[in-house]
DRENRO-653973 format. One record per atom (N, C-alpha, C): z, x, y; residue number from 1; atom name. Coordinates in Angstrom, 3 decimals. Each point is the difference from the previous one (the first is absolute). Layout:
% DRENRO-653973
Z / X / Y / NUM / CA;
...
***
This chain:
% DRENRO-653973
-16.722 / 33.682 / 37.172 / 1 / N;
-0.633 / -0.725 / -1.089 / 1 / CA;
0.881 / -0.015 / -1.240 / 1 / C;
0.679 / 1.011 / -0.742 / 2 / N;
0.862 / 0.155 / -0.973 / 2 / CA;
1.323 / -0.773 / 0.397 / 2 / C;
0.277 / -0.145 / 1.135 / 3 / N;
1.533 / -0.335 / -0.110 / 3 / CA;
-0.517 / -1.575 / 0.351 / 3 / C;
-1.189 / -0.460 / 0.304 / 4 / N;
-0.329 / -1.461 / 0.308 / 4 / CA;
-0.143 / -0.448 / -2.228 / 4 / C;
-0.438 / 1.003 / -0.191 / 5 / N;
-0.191 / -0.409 / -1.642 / 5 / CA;
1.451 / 0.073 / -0.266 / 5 / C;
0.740 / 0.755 / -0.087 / 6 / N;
1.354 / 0.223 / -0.283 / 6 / CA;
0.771 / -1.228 / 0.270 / 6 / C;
0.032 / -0.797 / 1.280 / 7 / N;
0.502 / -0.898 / 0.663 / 7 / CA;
-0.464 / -1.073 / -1.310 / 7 / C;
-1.064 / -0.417 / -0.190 / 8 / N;
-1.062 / -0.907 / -0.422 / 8 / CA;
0.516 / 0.375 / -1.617 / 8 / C;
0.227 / 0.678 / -0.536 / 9 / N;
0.585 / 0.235 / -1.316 / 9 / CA;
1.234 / -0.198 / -0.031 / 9 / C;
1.281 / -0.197 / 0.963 / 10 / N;
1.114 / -0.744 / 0.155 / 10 / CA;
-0.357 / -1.155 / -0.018 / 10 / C;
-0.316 / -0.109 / 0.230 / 11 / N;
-0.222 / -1.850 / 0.698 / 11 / CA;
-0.399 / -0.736 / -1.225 / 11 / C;
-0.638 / 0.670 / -0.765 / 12 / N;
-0.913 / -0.708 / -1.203 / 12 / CA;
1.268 / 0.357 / -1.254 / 12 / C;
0.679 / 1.712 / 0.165 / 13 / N;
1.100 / -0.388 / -0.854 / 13 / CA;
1.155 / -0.991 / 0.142 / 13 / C;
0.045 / -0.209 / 1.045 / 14 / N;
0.925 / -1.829 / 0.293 / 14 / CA;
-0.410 / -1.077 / -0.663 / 14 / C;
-1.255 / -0.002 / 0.461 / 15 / N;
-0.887 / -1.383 / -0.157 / 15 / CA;
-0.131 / 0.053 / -1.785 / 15 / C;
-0.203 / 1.142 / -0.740 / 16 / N;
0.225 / -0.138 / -1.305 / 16 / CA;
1.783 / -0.606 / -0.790 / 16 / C;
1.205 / 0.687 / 0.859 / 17 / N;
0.953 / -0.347 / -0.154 / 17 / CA;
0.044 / -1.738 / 0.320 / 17 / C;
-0.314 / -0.504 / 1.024 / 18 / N;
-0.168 / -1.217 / 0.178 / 18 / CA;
-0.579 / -0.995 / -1.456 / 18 / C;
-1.223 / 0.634 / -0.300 / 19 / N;
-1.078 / -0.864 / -0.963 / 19 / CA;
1.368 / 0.252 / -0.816 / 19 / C;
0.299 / 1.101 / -0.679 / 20 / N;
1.125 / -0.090 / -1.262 / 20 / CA;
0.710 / -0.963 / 0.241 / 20 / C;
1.005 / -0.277 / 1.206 / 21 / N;
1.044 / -1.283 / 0.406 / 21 / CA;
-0.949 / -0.778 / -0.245 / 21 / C;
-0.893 / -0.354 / 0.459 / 22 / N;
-0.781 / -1.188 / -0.317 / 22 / CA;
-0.015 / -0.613 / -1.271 / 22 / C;
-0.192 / 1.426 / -0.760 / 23 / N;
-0.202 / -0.480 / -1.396 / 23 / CA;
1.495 / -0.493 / -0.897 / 23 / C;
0.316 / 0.976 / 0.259 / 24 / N;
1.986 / -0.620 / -0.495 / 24 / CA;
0.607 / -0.974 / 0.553 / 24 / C;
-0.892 / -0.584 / 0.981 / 25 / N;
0.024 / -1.569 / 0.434 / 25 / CA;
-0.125 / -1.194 / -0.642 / 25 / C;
-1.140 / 0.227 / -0.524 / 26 / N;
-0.762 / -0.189 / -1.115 / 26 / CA;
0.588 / -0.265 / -1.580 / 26 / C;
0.639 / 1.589 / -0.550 / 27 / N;
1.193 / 0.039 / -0.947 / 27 / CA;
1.135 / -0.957 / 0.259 / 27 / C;
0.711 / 0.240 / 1.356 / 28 / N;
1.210 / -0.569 / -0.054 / 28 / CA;
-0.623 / -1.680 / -0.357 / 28 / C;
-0.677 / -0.686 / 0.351 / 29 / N;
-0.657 / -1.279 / 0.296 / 29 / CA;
-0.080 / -0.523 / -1.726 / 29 / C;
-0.350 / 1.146 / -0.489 / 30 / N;
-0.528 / -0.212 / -1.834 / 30 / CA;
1.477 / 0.107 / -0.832 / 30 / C;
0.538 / 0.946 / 0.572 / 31 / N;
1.934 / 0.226 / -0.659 / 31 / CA;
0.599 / -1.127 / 0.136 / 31 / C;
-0.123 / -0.921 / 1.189 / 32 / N;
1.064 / -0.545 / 0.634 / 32 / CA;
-0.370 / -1.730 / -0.443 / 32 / C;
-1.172 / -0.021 / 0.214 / 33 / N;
-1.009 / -1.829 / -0.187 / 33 / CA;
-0.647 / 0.627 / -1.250 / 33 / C;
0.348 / -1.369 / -1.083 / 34 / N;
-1.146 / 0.204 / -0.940 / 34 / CA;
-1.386 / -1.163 / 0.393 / 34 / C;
-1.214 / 0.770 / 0.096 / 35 / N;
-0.869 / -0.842 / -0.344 / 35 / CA;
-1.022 / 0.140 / -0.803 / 35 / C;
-0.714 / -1.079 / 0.132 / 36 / N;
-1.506 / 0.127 / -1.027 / 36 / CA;
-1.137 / 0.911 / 0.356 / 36 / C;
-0.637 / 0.066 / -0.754 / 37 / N;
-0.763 / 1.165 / 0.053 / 37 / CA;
-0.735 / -0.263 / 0.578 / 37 / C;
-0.668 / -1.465 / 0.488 / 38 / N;
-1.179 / -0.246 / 1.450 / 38 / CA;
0.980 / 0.772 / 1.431 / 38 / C;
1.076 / -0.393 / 0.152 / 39 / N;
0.560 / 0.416 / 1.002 / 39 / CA;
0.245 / 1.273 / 0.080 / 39 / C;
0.048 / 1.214 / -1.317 / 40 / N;
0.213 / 1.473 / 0.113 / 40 / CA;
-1.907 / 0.531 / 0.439 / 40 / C;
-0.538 / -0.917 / -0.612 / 41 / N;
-1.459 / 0.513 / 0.801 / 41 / CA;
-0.020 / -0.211 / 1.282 / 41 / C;
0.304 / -1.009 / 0.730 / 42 / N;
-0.326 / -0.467 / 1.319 / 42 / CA;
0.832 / 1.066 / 0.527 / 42 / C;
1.091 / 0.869 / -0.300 / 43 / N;
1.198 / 0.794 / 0.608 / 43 / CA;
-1.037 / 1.290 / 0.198 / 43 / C;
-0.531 / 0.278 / -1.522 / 44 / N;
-0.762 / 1.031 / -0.068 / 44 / CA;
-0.798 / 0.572 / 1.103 / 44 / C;
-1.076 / -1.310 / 0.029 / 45 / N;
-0.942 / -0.313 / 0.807 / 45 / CA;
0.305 / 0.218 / 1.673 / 45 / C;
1.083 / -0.668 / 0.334 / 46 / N;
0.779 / 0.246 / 1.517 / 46 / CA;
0.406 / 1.235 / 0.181 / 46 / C;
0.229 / 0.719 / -1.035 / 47 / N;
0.435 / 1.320 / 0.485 / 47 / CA;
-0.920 / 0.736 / -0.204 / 47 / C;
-1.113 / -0.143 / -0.651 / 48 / N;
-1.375 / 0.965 / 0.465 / 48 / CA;
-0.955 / -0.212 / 1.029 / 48 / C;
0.424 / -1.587 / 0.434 / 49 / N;
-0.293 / -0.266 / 1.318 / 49 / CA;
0.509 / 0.708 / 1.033 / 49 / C;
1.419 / 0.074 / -0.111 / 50 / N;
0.857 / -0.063 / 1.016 / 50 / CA;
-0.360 / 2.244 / 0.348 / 50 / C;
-0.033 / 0.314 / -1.242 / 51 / N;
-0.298 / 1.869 / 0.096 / 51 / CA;
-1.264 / -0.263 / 0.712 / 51 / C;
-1.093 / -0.388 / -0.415 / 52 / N;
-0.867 / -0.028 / 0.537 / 52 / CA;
-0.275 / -0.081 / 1.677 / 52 / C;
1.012 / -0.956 / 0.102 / 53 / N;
-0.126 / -0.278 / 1.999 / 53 / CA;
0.589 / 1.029 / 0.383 / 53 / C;
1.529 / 0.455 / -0.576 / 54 / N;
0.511 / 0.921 / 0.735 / 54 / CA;
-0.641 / 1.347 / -0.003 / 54 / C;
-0.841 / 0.294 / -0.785 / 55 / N;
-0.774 / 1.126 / -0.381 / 55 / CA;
-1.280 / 0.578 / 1.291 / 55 / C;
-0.641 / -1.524 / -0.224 / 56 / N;
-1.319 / -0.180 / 0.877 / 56 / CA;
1.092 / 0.194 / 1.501 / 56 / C;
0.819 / -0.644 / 0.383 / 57 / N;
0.582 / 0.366 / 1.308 / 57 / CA;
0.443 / 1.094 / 0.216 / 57 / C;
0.351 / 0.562 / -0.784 / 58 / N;
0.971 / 1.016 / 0.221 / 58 / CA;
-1.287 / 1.222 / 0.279 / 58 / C;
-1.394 / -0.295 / -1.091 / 59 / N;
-1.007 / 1.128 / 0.482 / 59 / CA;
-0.315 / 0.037 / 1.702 / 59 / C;
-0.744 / -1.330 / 0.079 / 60 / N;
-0.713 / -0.368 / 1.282 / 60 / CA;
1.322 / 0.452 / 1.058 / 60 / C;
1.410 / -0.228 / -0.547 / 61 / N;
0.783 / 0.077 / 1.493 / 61 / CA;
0.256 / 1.353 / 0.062 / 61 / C;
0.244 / 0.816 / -1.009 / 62 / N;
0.463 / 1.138 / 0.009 / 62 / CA;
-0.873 / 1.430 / 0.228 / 62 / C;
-0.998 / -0.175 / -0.703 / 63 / N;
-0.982 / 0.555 / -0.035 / 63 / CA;
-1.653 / -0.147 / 0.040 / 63 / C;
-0.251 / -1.171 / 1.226 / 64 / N;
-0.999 / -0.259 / 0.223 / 64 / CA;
-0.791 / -0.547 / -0.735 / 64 / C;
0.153 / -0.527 / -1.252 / 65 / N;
-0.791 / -0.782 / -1.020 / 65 / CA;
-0.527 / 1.596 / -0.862 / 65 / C;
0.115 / 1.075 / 0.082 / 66 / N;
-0.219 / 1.284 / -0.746 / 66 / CA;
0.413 / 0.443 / -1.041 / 66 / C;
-0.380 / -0.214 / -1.078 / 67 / N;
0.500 / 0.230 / -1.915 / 67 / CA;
0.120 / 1.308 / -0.150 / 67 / C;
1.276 / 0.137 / -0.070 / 68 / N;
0.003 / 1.362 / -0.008 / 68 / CA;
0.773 / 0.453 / -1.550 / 68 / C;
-0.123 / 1.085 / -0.874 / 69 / N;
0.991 / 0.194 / -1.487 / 69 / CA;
1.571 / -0.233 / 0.909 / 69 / C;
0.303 / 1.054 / 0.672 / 70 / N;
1.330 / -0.266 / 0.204 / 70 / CA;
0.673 / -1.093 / 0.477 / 70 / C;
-0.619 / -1.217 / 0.194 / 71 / N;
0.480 / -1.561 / 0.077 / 71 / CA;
0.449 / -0.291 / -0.877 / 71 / C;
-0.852 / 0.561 / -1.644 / 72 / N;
0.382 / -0.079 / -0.967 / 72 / CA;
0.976 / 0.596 / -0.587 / 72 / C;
-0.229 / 0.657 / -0.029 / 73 / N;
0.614 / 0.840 / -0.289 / 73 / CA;
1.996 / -0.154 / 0.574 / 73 / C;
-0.029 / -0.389 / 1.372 / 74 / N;
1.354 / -0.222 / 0.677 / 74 / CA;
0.855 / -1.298 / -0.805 / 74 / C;
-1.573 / -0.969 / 0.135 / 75 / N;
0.642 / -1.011 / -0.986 / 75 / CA;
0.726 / 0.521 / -0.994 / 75 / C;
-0.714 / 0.096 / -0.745 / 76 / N;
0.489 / 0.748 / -1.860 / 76 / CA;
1.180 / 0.348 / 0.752 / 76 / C;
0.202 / 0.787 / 0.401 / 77 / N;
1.167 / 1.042 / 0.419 / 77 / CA;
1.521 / -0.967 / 0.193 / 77 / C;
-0.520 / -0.884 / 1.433 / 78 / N;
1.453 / -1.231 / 0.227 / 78 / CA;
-0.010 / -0.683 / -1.174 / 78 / C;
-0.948 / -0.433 / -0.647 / 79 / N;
0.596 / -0.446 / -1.083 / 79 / CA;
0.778 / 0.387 / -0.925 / 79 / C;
-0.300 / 0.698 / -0.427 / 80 / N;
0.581 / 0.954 / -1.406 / 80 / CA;
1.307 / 0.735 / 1.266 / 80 / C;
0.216 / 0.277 / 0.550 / 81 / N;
1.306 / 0.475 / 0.762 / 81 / CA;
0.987 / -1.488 / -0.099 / 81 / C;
-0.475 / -0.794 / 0.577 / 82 / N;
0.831 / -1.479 / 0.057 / 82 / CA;
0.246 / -0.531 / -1.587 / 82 / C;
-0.913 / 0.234 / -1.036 / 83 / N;
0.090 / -0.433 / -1.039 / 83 / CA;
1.048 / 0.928 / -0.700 / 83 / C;
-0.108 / 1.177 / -0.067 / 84 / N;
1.572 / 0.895 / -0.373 / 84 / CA;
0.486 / 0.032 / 0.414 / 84 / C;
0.515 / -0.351 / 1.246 / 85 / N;
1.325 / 0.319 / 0.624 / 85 / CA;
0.475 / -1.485 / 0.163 / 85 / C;
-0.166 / -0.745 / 0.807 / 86 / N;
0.397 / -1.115 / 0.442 / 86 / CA;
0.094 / -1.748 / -0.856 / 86 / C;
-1.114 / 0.454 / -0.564 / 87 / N;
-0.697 / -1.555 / -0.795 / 87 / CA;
1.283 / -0.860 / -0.683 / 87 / C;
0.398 / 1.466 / -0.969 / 88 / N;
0.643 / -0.822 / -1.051 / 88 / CA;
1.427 / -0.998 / 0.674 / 88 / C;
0.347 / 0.932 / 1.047 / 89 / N;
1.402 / -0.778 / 0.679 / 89 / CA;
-0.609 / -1.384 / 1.021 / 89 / C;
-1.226 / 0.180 / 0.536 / 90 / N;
-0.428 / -0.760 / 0.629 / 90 / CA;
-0.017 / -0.948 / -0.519 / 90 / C;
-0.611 / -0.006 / -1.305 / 91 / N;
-0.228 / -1.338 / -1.295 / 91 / CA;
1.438 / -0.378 / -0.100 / 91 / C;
0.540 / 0.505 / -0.334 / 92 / N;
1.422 / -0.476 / -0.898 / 92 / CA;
0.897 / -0.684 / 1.334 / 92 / C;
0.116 / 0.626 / 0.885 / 93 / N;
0.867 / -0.696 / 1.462 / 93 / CA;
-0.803 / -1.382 / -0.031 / 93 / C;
-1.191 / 0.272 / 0.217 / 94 / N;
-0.738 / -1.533 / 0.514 / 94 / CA;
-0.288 / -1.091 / -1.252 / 94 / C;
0.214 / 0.642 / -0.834 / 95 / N;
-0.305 / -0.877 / -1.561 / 95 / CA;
1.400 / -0.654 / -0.244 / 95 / C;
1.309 / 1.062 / 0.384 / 96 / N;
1.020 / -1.018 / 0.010 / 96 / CA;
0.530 / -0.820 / 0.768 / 96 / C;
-0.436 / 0.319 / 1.847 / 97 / N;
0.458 / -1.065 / 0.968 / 97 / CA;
-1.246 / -1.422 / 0.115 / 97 / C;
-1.169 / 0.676 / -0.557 / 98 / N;
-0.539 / -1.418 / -0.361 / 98 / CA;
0.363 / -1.024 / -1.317 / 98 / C;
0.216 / 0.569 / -0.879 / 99 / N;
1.341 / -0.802 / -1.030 / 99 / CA;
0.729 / -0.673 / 0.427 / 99 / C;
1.068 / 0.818 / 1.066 / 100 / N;
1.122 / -0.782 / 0.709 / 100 / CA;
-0.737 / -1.524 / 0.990 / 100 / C;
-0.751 / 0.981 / 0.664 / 101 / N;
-0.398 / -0.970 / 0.877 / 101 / CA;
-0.379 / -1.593 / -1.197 / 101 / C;
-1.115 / 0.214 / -0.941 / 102 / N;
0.126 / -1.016 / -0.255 / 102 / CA;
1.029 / -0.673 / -0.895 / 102 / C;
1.126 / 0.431 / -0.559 / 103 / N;
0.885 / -0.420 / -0.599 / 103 / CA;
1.050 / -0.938 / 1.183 / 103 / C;
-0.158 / 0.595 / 1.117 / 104 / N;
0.468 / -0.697 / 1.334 / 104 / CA;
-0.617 / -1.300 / 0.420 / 104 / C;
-1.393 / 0.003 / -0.549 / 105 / N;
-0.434 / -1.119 / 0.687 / 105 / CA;
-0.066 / -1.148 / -0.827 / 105 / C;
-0.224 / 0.796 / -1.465 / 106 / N;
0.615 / -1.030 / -1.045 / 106 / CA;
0.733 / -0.794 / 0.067 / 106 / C;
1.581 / 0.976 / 0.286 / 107 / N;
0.985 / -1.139 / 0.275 / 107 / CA;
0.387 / -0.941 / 1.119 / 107 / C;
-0.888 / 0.453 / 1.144 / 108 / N;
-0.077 / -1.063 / 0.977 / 108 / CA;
-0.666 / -1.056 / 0.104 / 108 / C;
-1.041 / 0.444 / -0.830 / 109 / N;
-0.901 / -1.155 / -0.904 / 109 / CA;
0.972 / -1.085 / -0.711 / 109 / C;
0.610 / 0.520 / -1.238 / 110 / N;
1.242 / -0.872 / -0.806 / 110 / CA;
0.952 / -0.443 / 0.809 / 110 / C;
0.511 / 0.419 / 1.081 / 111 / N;
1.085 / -0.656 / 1.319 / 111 / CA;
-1.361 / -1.263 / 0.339 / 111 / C;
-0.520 / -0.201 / 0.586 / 112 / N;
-0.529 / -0.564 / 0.822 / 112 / CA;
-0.605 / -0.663 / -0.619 / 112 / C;
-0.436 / -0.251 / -1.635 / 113 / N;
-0.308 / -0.686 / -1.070 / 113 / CA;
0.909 / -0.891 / -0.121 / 113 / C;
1.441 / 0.608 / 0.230 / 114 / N;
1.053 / -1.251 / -0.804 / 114 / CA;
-0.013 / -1.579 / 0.374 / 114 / C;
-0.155 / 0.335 / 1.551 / 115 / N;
0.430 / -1.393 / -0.114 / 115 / CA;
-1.547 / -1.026 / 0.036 / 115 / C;
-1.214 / 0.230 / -0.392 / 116 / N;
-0.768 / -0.674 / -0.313 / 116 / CA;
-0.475 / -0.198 / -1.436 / 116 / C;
0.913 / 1.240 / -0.820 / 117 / N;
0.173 / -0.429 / -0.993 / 117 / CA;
0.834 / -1.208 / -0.524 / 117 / C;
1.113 / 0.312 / 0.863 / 118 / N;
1.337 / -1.017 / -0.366 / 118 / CA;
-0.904 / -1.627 / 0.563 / 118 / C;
-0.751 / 0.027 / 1.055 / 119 / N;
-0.430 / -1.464 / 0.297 / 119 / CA;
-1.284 / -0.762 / -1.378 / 119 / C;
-0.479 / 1.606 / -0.523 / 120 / N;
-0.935 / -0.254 / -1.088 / 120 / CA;
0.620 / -1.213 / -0.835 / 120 / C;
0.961 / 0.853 / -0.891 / 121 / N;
1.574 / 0.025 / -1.050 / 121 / CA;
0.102 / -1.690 / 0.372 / 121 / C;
0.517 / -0.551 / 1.098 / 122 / N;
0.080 / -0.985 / 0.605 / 122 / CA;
-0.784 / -1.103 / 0.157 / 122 / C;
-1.383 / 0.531 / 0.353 / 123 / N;
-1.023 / -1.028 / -0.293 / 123 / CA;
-0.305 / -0.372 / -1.481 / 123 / C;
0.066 / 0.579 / -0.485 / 124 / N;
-0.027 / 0.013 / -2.001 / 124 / CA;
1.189 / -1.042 / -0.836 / 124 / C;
1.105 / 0.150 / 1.105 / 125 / N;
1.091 / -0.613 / -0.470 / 125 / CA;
-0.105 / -1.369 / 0.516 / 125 / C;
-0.541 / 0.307 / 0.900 / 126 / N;
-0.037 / -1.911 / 0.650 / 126 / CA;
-1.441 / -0.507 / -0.534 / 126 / C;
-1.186 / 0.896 / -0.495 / 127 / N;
-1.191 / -0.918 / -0.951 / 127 / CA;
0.108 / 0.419 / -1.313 / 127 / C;
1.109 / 0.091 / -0.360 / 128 / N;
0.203 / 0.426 / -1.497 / 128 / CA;
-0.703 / -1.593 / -0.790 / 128 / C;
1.519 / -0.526 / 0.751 / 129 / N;
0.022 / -1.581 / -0.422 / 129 / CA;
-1.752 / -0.393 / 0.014 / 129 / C;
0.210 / -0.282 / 1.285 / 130 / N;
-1.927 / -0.443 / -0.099 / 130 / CA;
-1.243 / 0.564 / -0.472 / 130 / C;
0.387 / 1.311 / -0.486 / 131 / N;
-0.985 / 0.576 / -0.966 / 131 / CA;
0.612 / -0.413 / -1.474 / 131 / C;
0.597 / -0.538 / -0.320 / 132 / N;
0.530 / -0.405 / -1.216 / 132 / CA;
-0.464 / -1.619 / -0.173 / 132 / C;
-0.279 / -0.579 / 0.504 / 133 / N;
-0.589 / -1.596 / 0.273 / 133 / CA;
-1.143 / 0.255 / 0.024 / 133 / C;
-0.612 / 1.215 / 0.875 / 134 / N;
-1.818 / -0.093 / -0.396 / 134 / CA;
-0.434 / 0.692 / -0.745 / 134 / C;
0.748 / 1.031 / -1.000 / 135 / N;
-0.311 / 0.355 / -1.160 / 135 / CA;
0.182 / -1.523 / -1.043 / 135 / C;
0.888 / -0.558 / -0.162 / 136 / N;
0.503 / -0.868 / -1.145 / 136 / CA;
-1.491 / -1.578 / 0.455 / 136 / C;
-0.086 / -0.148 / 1.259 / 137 / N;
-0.924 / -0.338 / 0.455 / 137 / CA;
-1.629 / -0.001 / -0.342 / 137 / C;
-0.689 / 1.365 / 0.078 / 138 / N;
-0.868 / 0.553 / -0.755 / 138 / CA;
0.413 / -0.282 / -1.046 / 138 / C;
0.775 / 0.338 / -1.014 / 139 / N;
0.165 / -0.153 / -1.888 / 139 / CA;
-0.833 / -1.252 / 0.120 / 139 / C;
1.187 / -0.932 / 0.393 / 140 / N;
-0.366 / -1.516 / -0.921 / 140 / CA;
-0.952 / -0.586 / 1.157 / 140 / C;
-0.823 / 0.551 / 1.285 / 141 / N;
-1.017 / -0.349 / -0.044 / 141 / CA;
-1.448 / 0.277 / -0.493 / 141 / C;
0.434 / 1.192 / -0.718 / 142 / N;
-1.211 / 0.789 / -0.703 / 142 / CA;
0.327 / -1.038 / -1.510 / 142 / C;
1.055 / -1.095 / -0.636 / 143 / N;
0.150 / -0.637 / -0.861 / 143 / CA;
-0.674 / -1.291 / -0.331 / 143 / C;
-0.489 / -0.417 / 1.639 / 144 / N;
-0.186 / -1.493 / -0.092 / 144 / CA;
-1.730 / -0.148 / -0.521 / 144 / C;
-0.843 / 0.708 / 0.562 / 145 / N;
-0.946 / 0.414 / -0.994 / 145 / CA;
-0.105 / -0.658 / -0.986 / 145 / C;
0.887 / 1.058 / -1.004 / 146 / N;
-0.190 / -0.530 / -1.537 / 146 / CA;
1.018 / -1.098 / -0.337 / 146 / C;
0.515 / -0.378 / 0.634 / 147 / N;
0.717 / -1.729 / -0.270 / 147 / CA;
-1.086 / -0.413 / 0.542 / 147 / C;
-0.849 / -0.359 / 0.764 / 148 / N;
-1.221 / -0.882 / 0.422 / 148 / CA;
-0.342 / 0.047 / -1.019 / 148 / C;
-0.537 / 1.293 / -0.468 / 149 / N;
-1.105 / 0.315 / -0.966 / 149 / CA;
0.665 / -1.039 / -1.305 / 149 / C;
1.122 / 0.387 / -0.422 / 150 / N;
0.933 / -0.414 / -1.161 / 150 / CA;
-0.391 / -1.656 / -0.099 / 150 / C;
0.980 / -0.596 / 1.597 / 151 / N;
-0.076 / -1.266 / 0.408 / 151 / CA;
-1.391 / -0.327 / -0.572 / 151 / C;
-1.446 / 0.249 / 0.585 / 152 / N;
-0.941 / -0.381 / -0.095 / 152 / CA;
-0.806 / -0.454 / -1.851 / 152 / C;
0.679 / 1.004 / -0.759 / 153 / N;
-0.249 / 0.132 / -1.205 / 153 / CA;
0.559 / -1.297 / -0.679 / 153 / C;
1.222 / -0.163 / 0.000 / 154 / N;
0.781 / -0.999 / -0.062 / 154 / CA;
-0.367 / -1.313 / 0.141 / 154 / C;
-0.457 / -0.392 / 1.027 / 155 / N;
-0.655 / -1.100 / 0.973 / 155 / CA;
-1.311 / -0.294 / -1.207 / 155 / C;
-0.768 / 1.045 / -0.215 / 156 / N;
-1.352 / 0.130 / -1.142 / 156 / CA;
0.294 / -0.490 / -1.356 / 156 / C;
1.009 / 0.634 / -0.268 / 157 / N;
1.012 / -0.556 / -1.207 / 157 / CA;
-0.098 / -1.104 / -0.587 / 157 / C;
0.843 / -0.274 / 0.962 / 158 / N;
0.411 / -1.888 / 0.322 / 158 / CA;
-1.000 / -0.993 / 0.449 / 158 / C;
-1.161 / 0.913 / 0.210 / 159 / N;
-0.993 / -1.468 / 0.624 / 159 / CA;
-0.870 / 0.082 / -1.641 / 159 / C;
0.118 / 0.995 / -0.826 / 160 / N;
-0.786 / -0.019 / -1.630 / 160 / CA;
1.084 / -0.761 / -0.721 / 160 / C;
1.147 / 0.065 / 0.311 / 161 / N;
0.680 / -0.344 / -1.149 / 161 / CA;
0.154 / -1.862 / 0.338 / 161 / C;
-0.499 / -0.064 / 1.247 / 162 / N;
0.088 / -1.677 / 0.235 / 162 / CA;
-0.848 / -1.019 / -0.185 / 162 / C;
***
């Protein structure tokens, strides 16, 4: 019975080391992407989801669905062991190859941009001209208006003064 609890208090100090990775998952995700604060809730939210399942499984599989302190207790334990010893290098390795990574994809992004930029550049240059005719276009048809209007006054003019 003691060494089945013993067993069962390893297992749960893992499973606490795990939730910590989980959580510096989490960190690296917030270091590395900035986002808005709807999206740091929804992160929140997934990872108290996500403890939650592994928690509920880990009881029912490990220990028969049976609440026991030292579940708790093991937790606390992998955590705070993984959180001093390991975390901080864990963060910083994965906070900087996810940097890289996306600074990599950036620029394969900007490669593979060019040349639909350059056809952009190109299309602009060949409706430059014809956006220059239907701007000048618009002007003096937004003009004729008030020459009607003008014209029309005129016409009034000349039919009093005759």
């Amino acid at each position: 019975m003691i060494t089945n609890q013993a067993y069962i208090f390893m297992i749960f100090i893992i499973i606490g080391m795990l939730i910590g990775i989980l959580f510096d998952f989490f960190r690296i995700l917030r270091k590395s992407i900035k986002t808005k604060d709807f999206i740091t809730y929804i992160e929140d939210v997934l990872f108290c989801v996500l403890t939650g399942v592994i928690l509920l499984y880990s009881i029912f599989t490990f220990n028969s669905g049976e609440i026991r302190i030292y579940i708790f207790i093991g937790l606390l334990f992998g955590c705070l062991i993984y959180m001093l010893s390991i975390s901080k290098y864990f963060v910083k390795i994965n906070v900087f190859l996810l940097n890289k990574a996306i600074d990599l994809i950036e620029k394969i992004k900007n490669i593979l941009l060019v040349p639909i930029n350059f056809m952009r550049k190109s299309v602009r240059k060949i409706f430059k001209p014809i956006s220059f005719i239907i701007i000048n276009l618009r002007k003096n048809l937004s003009k004729i208006p008030m020459k009607v209007d003008f014209l029309k006054k005129n016409q009034k003019i000349n039919k009093k003064m005759s």
